[in-house]
Structure formats: structure tokens, C-alpha cells
N, C-alpha and C positions, 0 to 999 in steps of 0.2 A: 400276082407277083409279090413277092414277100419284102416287106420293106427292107432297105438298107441304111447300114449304121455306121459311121466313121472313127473310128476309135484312135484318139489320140496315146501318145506315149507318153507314162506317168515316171516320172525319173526316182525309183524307189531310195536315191540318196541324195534327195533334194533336204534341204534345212530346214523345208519351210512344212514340216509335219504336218499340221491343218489343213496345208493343200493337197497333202497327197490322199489323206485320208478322205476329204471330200472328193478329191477326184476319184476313189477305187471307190468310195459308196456309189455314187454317182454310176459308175459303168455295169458295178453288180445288181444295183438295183433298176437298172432301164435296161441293158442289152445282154446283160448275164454273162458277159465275157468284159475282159481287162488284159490291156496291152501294156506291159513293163519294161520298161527299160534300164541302161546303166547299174544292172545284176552287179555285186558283189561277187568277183571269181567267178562269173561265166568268157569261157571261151569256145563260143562258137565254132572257129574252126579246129580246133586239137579234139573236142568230141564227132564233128562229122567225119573229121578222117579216120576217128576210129568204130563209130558204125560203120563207113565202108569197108574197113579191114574186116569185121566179124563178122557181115553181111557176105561178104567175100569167100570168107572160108570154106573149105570143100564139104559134101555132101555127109560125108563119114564123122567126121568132125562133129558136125551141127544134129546129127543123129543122135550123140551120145548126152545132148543138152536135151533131146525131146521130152514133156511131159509122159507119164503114165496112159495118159488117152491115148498117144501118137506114139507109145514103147512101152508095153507092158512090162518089161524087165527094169524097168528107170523107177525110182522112188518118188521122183521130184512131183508132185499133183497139181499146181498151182505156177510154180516158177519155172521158165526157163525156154526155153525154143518151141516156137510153132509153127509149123513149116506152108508154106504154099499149099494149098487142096482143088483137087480136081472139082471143077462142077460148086466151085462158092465164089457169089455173084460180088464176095470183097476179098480182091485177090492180093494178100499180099503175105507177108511174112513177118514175125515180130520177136521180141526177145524182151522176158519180162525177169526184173530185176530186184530184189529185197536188198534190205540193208543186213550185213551180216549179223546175224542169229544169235553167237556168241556173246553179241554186246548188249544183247535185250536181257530182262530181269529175270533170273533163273526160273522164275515161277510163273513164267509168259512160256517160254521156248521149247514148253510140252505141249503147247495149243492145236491141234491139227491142221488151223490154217497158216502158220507159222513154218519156214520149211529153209534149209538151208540152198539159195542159187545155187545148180550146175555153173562152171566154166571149164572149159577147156583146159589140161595140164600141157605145161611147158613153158617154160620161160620164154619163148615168141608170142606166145597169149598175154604175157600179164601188162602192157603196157595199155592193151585192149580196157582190159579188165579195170586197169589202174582210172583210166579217162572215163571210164562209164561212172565209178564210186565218187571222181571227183564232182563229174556232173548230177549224180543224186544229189551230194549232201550240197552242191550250190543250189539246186532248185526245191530241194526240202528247207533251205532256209527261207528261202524266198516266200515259200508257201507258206510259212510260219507267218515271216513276217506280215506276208498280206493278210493271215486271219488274227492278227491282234490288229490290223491299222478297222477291219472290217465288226472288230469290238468294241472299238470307239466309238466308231460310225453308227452301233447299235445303240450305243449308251454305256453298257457292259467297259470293266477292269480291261485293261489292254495286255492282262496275260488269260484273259477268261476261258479261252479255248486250248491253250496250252496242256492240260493236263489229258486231253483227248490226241493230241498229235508229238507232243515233243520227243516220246521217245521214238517215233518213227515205226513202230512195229509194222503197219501193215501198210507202209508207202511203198510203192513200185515205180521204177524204171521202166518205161518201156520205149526200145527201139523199133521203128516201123522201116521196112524196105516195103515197096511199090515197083513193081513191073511193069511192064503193057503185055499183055496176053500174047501169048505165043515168044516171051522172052525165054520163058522157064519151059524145059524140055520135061517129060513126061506128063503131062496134065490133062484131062479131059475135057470140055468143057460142054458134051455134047447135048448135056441136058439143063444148060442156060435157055433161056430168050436171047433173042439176039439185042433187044435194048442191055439186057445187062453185060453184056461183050464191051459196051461203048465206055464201064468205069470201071475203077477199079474199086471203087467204093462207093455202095448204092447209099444212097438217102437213108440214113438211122439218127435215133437221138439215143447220145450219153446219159450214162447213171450223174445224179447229180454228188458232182467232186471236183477239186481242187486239179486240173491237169495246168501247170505250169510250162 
């Protein structure tokens, strides 16, 4: 059985700098994850209500967000809607998000992995749209912040990392919806196991990065 670890809540606007830098080295270096609290401009509930509005939206809709994989007619390759799939033992649906492409350095934004997000046209969308940008740029700061307190902690200038992430280029948003099987109407699932029926998301390990 795999040990277990208790992760206290490191108050990222505490005064007392020294402690909190020891406390993020401290949790990145023994358990590889870090619990923050007291975010600058995070509100919790105005971005969950607006994942459930986009998660919500009808089927036509969230079609025309598909990557290229999932709609050959669609430009988008990398951003944008992923839909539920029949017969995948991680059942869920997701929405991945850039920061707008216009504001990156002209000589970045021909890069092939570089791509402008789909959203939905209409002014009933854009409040969606508006709660998701606010919530990138709060937890892209955050993320900032935790990799200059994680430069001191090395020894390293506490902007050292900085010129690798501040313009944001290739940070993504992503929304996750979760189901239970047999929520979502058309799906297959008939060439599962049935242990993988019992999650909605089997046992994997993440690329190593920053997920705030």
C-alpha cells in the first residue's frame, strides 16, 4: 500500500517569505505535490459555475470546438474540445485552453504548436469565456510565483526561471467533466474489462509540470 502524505496549506500571501519558500521546497522535494492557499484573485465558485455552463452546452455547439483528431474540417490541433469516447477506460471530457496568441511575440505565433483556442460565437458565451481567461491568468501567476519561491529554495535568482515561462506561450487551461458511465448517451463500452467500468479514471502518471 502506498504511503500516505498530509499536505498542509501554505498561505502564498503570508509576510513571512522564508516560510513559505521552505514550506513549497519542502513539499516539492518529499511528496512532489504542494497545497496553496489564499491565491490572489482566485474565485472558486464564479469559475465552477462557468465550467458547468460550457460542460452544459449542447452537443452541436461543443462539435465546432473539436480538435482536428475529432473533426477533420476544424484547424484547431492541440486546443480546444475533447469529447467523451466510446471504449476509453478514462472517461471523461475536457476543454483545453491557451492564452490568446495575438499577445505572444510576433516571431513565436507562426510556431506550429502555438494555435489560436476555438470558443463558441455569441454573446451568451462570452461570460463563459471571460471566467475561464480570468482563471488562467490567476493560476498562471501563481504558478510563476511558486517557480521563483522554488529558485530560492535551489539557490538560484528568484527571477531565474522566468524567462522560460512569463510570457505564457504554451500554458493551458484545462477543464475536466467526469461522468459515471452510462450518464452520457451514445458510448460503447463493450470492449472494457469490467474492472475499468468501476473508474472513471484508471491509474496513470502525469508528464512532469506545473498543474496548479
Amino acid at each position: 500500500m502506498a504511503d500516505e502524505f498530509s499536505l498542509h496549506a501554505i498561505d502564498i500571501q503570508s509576510e513571512d517569505r522564508d516560510a513559505i519558500r521552505n514550506e513549497i521546497f519542502e513539499q516539492m522535494t518529499t511528496v512532489g505535490f504542494l497545497l496553496l492557499e489564499n491565491i490572489p484573485n482566485y474565485d472558486e465558485e464564479k469559475y465552477l459555475k462557468a465550467c458547468k455552463a460550457f460542460h452544459a452546452l449542447p452537443k452541436d455547439i461543443k462539435e465546432q470546438l473539436y480538435t482536428r483528431a475529432n473533426k477533420k474540417e476544424n484547424s484547431n490541433q492541440y486546443r480546444g474540445y475533447f469529447p467523451f469516447k466510446s471504449n476509453d477506460a478514462s472517461h471523461k471530457e475536457f476543454y483545453d485552453m491557451s492564452f490568446d496568441i495575438t499577445k505572444f511575440p510576433e516571431d513565436e505565433q507562426k510556431y506550429p504548436l502555438y494555435e489560436q483556442t476555438p470558443f463558441p460565437d455569441g454573446e451568451e458565451y462570452e461570460w463563459i469565456q471571460q471566467e475561464f481567461s480570468k482563471m488562467q491568468d490567476t493560476l498562471f501567476e501563481a504558478a510563476l510565483t511558486t517557480m521563483r519561491y522554488i529558485a530560492e529554495g535551489l539557490g538560484k535568482p528568484k527571477n531565474f526561471f522566468d524567462a522560460w515561462f512569463d510570457k505564457g506561450t504554451l500554458t493551458a487551461l484545462r477543464s475536466i467533466h467526469y461522468e459515471p458511465r452510462g450518464a452520457v448517451s451514445g458510448l460503447d463500452f463493450s470492449k472494457l474489462e469490467s474492472d475499468s467500468l468501476k473508474l472513471t479514471t484508471p491509474e496513470h502518471a502525469d508528464s512532469g509540470k506545473i498543474y496548479p
